[in-house]
C-alpha positions as CSV (number, residue, x, y, z in Angstrom):
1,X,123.4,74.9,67.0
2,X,120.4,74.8,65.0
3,X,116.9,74.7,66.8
4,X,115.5,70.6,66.2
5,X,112.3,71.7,64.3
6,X,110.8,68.6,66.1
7,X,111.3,70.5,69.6
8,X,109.3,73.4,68.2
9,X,106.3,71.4,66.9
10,X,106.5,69.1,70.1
11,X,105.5,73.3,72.0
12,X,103.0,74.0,69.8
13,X,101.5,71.2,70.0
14,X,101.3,71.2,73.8
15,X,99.8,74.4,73.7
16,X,97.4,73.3,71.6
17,X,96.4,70.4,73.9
18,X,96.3,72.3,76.9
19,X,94.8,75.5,76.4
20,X,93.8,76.5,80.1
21,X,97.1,75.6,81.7
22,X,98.7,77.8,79.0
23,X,96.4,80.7,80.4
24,X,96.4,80.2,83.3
25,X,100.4,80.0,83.5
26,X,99.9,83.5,82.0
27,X,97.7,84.6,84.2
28,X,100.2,83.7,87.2
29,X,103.6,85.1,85.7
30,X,102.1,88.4,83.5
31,X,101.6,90.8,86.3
32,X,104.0,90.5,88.8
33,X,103.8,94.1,89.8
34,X,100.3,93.7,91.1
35,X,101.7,91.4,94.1
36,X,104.2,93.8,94.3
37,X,101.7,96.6,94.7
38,X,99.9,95.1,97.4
39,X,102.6,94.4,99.2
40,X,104.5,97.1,99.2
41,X,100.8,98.9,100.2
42,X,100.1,96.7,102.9
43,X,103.7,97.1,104.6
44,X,103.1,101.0,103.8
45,X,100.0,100.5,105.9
46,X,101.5,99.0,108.6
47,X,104.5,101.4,109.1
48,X,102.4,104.5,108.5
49,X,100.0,103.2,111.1
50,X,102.6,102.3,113.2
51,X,104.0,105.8,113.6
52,X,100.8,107.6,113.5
53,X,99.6,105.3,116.5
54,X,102.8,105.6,118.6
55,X,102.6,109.7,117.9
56,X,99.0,109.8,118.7
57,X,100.0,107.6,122.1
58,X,102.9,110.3,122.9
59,X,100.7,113.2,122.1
60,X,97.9,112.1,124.4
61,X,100.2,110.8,127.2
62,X,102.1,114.3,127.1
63,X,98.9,116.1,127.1
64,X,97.0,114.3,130.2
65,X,100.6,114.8,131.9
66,X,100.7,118.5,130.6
67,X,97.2,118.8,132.2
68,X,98.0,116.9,135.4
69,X,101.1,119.4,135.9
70,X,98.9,122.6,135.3
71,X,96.7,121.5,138.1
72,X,99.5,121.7,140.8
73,X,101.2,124.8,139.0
74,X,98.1,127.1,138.5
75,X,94.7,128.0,140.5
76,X,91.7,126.1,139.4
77,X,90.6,129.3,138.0
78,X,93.7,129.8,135.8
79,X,93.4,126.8,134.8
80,X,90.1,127.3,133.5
81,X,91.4,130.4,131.9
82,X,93.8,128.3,130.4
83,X,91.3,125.5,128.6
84,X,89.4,128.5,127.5
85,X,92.8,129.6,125.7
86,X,93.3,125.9,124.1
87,X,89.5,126.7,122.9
88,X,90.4,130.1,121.3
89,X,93.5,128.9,119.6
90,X,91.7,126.0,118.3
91,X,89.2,128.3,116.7
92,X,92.1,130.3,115.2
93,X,93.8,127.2,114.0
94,X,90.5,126.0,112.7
95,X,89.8,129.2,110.7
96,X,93.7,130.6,109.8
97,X,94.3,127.3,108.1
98,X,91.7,128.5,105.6
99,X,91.1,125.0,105.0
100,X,94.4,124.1,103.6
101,X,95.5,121.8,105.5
102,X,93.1,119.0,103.7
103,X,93.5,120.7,100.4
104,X,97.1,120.5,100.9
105,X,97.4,116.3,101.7
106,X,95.2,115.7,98.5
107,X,96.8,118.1,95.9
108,X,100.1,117.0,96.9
109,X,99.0,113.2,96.9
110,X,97.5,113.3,93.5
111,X,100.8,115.5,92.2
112,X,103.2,112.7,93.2
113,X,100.9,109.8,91.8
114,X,100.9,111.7,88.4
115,X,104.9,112.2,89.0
116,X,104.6,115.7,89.3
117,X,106.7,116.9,91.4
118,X,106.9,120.8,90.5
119,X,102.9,121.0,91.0
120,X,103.8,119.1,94.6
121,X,106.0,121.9,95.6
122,X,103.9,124.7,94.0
123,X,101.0,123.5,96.2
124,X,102.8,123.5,99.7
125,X,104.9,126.5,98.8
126,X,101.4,128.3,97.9
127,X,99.5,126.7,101.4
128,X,102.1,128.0,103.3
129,X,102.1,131.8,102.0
130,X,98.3,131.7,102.4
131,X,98.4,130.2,105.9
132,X,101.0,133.0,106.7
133,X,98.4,135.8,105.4
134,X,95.5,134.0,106.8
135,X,97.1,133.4,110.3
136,X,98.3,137.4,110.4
137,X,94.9,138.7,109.5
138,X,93.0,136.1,112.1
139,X,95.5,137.6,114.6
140,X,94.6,141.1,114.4
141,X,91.3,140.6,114.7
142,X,91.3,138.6,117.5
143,X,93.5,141.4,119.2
144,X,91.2,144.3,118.1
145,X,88.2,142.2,119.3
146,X,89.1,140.8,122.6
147,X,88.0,143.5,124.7
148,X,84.5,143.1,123.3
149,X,84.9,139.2,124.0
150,X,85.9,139.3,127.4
151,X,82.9,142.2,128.0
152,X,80.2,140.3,126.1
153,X,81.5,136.8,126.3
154,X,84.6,135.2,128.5
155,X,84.6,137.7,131.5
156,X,88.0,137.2,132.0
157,X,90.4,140.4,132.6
158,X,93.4,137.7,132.4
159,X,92.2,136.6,129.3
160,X,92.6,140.3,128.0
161,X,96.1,140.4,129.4
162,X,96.7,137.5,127.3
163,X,95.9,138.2,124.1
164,X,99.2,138.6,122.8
165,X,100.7,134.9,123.9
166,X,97.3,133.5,122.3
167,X,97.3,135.3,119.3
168,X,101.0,134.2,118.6
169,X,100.1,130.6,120.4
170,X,97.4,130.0,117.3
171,X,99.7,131.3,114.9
172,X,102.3,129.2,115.4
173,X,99.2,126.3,115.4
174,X,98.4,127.1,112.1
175,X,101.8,127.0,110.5
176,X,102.6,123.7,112.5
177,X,99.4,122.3,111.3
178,X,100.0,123.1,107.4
179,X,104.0,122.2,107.8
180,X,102.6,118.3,109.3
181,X,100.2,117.7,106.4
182,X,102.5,119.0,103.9
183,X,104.4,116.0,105.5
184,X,101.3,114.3,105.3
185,X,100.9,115.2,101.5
186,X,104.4,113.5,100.7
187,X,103.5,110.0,102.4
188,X,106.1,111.2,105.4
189,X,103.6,109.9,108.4
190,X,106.4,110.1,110.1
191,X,107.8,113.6,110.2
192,X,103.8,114.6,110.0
193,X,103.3,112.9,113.1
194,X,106.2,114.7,114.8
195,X,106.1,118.0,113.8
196,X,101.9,118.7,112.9
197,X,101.7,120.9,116.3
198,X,100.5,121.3,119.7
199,X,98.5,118.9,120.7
200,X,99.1,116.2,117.5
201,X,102.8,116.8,117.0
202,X,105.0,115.2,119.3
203,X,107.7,117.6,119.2
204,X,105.9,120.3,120.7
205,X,104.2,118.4,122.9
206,X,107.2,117.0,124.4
207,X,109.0,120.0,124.7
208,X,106.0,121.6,126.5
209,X,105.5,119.0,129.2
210,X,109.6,119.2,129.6
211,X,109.3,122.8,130.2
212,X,106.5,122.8,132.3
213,X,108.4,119.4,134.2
214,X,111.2,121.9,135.4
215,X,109.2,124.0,136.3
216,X,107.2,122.2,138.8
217,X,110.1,120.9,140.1
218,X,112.3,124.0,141.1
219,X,108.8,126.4,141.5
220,X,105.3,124.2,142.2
221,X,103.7,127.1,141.7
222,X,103.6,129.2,138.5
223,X,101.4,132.3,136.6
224,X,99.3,131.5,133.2
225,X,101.9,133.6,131.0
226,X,104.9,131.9,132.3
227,X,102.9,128.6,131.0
228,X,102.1,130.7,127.9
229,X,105.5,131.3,127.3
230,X,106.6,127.6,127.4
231,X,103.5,127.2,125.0
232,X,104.8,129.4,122.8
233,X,108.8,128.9,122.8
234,X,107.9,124.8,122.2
235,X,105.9,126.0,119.3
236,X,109.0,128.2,117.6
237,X,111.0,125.6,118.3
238,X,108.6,122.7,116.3
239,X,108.0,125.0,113.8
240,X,111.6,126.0,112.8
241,X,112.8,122.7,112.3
242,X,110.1,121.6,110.3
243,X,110.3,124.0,107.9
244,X,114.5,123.6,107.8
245,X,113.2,119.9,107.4
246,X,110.1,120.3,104.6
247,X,112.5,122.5,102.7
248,X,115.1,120.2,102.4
249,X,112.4,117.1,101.4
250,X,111.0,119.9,98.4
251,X,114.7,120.4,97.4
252,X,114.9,116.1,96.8
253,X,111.7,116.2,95.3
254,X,113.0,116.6,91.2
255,X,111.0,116.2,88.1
256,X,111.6,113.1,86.2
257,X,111.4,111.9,82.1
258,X,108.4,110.3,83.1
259,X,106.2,113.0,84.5
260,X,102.9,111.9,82.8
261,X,101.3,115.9,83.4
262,X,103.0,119.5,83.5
263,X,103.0,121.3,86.5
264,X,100.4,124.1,84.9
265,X,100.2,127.4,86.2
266,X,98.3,126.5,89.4
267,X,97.6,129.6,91.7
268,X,96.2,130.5,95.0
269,X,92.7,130.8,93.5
270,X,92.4,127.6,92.4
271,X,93.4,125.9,96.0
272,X,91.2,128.6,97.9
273,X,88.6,127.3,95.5
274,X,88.6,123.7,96.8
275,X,89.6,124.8,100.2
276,X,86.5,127.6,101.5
277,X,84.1,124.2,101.5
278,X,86.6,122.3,104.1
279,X,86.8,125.6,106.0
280,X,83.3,125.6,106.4
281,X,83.1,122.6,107.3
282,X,86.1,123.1,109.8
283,X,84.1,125.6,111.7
284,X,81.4,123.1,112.1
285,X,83.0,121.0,113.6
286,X,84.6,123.4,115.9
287,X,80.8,125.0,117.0
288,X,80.1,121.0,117.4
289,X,83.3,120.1,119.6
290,X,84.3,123.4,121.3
291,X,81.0,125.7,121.6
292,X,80.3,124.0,124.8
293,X,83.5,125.6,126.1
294,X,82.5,129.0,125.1
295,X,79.0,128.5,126.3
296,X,80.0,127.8,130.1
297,X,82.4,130.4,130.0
298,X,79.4,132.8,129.7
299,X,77.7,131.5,132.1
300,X,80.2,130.2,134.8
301,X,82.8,130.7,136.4
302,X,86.1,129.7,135.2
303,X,86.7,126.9,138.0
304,X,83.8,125.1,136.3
305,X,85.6,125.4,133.0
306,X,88.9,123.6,134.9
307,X,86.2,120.9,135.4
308,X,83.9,120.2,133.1
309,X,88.0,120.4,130.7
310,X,89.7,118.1,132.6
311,X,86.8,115.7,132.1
312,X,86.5,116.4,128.5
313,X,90.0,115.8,127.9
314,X,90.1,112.6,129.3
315,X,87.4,111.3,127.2
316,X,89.2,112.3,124.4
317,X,90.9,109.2,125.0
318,X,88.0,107.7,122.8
319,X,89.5,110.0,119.4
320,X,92.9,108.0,119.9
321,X,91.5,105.6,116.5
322,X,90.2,108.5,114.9
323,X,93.6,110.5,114.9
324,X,95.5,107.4,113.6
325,X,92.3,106.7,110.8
326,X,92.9,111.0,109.9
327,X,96.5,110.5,109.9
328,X,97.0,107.4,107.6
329,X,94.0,107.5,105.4
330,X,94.2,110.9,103.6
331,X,96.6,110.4,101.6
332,X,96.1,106.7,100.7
333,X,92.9,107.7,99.5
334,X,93.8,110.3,97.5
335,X,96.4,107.8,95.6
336,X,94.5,104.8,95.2
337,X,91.5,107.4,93.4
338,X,94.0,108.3,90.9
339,X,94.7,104.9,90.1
340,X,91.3,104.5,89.7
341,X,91.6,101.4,92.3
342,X,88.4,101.8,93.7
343,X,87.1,98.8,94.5
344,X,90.6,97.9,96.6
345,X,90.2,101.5,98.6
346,X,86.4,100.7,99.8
347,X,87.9,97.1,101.5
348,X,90.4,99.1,103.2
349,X,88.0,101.9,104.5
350,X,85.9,99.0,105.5
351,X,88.5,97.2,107.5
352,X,90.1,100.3,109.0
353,X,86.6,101.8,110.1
354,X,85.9,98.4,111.7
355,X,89.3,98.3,113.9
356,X,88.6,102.0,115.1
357,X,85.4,101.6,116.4
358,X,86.2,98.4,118.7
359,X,88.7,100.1,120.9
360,X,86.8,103.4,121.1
361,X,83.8,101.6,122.6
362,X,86.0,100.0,124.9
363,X,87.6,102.9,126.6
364,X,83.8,104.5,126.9
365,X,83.0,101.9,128.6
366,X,86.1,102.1,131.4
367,X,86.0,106.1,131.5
368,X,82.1,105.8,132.4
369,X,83.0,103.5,135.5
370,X,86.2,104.3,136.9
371,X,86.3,108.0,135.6
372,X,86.1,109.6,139.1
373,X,88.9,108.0,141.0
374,X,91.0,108.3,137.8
375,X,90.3,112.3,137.8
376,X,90.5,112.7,141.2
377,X,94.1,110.5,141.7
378,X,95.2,112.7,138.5
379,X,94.3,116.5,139.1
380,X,93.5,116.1,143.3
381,X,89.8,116.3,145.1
382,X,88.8,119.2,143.7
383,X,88.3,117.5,139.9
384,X,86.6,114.5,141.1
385,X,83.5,115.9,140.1
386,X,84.1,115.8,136.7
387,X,82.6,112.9,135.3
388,X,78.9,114.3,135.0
389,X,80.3,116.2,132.4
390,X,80.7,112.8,130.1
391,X,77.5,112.6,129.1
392,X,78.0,115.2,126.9
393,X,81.5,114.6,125.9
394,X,83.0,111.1,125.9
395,X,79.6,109.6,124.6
396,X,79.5,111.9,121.5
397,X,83.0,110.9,120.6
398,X,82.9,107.7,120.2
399,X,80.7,107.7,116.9
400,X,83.0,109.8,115.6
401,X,85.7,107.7,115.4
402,X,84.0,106.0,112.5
403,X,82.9,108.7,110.7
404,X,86.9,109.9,109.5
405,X,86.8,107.5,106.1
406,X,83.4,108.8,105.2
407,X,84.1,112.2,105.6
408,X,87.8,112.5,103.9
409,X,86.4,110.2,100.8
410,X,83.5,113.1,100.2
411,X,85.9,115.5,100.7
């Protein structure tokens, strides 16, 4: 049937009348992918928050119970051997890592925004080898050196007897942490949250507090290597399946007709270029959050360490916000930059820095007035003392928890 030329003139002239309405009809029904966008990023938000809050809840749950377990299975004074381990495999996590594990959720971000997938896989396959090498030198340094720390520094002849579990113990740290942001790096908050390591990955956390569970249930008493030992066999056991399970997530990962950039000839050199800053800046933080440790272990006894720890652990209920903020954010950041969204990214960082802050002020505040009858129902009479050590501790977390945006945005 023939179009009534009438009909068409009748369009065009309505158009003509009504200009604004044309527009703004337009305006409403040309970019459907934009509310399609922010939904599909708020709902991202939501579920990646969602896991990264219920891991960080598990995590810190498992760790006060792995700490309240440790007080009936060891001495006060192995367990102050014990928090001064945790300190030392921090450092070695802090400084094998080589910085990686930030450089690793941003290359891998911006790689999959630019559909990219052979640079994504190129970058963790490269973090990985030089978290290997980086983890194996740290290692046998710390072995050659420990006699000259415990003579100068720790004073602790169990600590030298230990070197081996605590080498291996931030070894398998370091690969656990690189495996998680790898995770991270693909926008799996999920599987990051579960397998990032002791202390931050639920896996291993679990399986350390079962292990120690049983044990305190057939023994009640126990040695620091046999609780090294659990340490260590939970952290082979995370680390295995991760990588079974990262592998298998790089083999789905194909490139596609639309890949907008090649994958380049990217080498170690140019991710150890962006990294050295963030390990400085690792080891910064580590003098500002753990020196304290190292400092009273040089001039105290190792029962004090066992309290002034068990205090400071507590208050890192206050760095619950900041773990979710560090778990979420990194790579939202990094994908929102390359769509040159800017404006959007700064509203979020607003928001998010805002919701942080509130519930970190108000566990401060509950910690600095019940924190004695919480420590001494949870670890027995002996740690009831602990809460002097807060000052230093609990009130210098709580700022921190709205520093995270800031400091992965200049990063």
């Amino acid at each position: 049937m023939a179009a009534n030329p009438s009909d068409a003139s009748q369009v065009d002239l309505t158009s003509r009348q009504h200009p604004r309405s044309t527009a703004a009809t337009s305006a409403h029904t040309t970019h459907p992918e934009t509310g399609n966008r922010r939904h599909s990023l708020r709902r991202r938000l939501l579920s990646d928050g969602s896991w990264a809050f219920g891991a960080k809840l598990v995590t810190t749950l498992a760790t006060l119970v792995t700490n309240v377990l440790l007080a009936r299975l060891l001495t006060p004074a192995e367990f102050g051997t014990y928090i001064l381990a945790i300190s030392i495999v921090s450092f070695g996590a802090a400084t094998g890592t080589l910085g990686l594990n930030q450089v690793v959720v941003r290359f891998v971000a911006e790689s999959l925004a630019k559909r990219d997938a052979p640079r994504a896989r190129r970058v963790i396959v490269i973090s990985l080898r030089l978290g290997v090498l980086g983890t194996l030198g740290l290692s046998a340094a710390y072995l050659l050196l420990n006699p000259y720390l415990n003579q100068h520094l720790f004073s602790s002849p169990l600590l030298v007897s230990l070197a081996g579990l605590i080498a291996a113990w931030a070894a398998l740290t370091v690969l656990q942490r690189l495996i998680g942001e790898s995770f991270r790096g693909l926008h799996d908050i999920r599987y990051a949250s579960i397998f990032r390591g002791w202390k931050e990955g639920m896996l291993s956390s679990v399986l350390t507090v079962a292990g120690l569970a049983v044990l305190w249930f057939y023994a009640g008493r126990t040695g620091l290597a046999t609780v090294l030992w659990i340490t260590v066999a939970a952290g082979i056991s995370s680390s295995l399946l991760g990588i079974l399970l990262l592998n298998s997530k790089l083999r789905g990962l194909k490139a596609t007709d639309t890949d907008e950039t090649p994958s380049g000839d990217l080498t170690s050199r140019d991710l150890l270029h962006v990294a050295w800053p963030l390990l400085i800046n690792n080891l910064t933080l580590f003098l500002l959050t753990q020196s304290d440790i190292w400092i009273l272990a040089a001039l105290r006894p190792q029962e004090d360490i066992a309290v002034y720890g068990t205090a400071a652990r507590l208050a890192g209920l206050v760095t619950i916000p900041l773990f979710v903020i560090n778990a979420v954010v990194p790579p939202l950041i990094a994908d929102l930059y390359i769509r040159r969204e800017q404006q959007k990214l700064q509203q979020i960082l607003r928001t998010i820095t805002t919701t942080a802050g509130l519930p970190a002020l108000v566990a401060l505040v509950l910690l600095a007035f019940f924190g004695g009858p919480v420590l001494g129902l949870l670890f027995g009479d002996f740690f009831r003392q602990g809460p002097r050590s807060w000052p230093s501790s609990a009130w210098g977390s709580s700022p921190t928890s709205t520093r995270a945006p800031a400091a992965w945005c200049s990063s």
